[in-house]
C-alpha angles and dihedrals in degrees: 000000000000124000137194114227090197137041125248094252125000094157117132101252099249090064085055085051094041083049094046092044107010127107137058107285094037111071091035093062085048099053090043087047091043084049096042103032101199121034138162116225099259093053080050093055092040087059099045105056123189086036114130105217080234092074092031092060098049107038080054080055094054093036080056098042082052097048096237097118136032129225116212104191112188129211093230133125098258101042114244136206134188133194134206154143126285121210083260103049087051088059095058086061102078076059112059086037091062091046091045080058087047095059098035085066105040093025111119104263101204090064105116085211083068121130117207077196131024099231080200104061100008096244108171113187101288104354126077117196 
């Protein structure tokens, strides 16, 4: 009989959450749906800029098979789709708003990419809303 020599998932659980909501792409999804509550893909798109709709469709993919997002899909002419924010998707958020407060403090600040303010999660030097 077969055996496994590992088990399923022996990762620490911080690498399953980096790989839930790590990345670039995928933190970023979360915070304009969190902002925006309710958006079609091509909003979505609209919000996220220098994104391929290659990498938009599959990290939506990933976000879905998560269960951090949810996929309303409409039987109209033409198709509709909808994207949100699942229960759990809106309890990462406490979360990437911390680290956003993390970096605005030890973030470079000479860094002309620099925000006084994330437009995103509303982090404003010090306070999160």
């Amino acid at each position: 009989m077969y055996q496994k020599k590992l088990q399923e998932d022996i990762r620490c659980p911080l690498e399953y959450g980096l790989e839930v909501f790590g990345g670039k792409w995928k933190s970023r999804i979360i915070c304009v749906l969190a902002e925006k509550e309710l958006l079609r893909y091509s909003e979505l798109r609209r919000e996220m800029a220098n994104i391929t709709d290659a990498v938009l469709a599959t990290t939506l993919k990933e976000l879905i098979a998560d269960g951090i997002i949810h996929r309303r899909q409409f039987d109209e002419i033409p198709p509709r789709v909808e994207y949100c924010l699942t229960e759990k998707g809106t309890s990462v958020l406490p979360i990437l708003r911390s680290i956003c407060q993390w970096a605005g403090i030890y973030r470079n600040e000479d860094s002309e990419l620099s925000l006084p303010q994330c437009r995103k999660c509303n982090y404003r030097g010090g306070n999160i809303q």
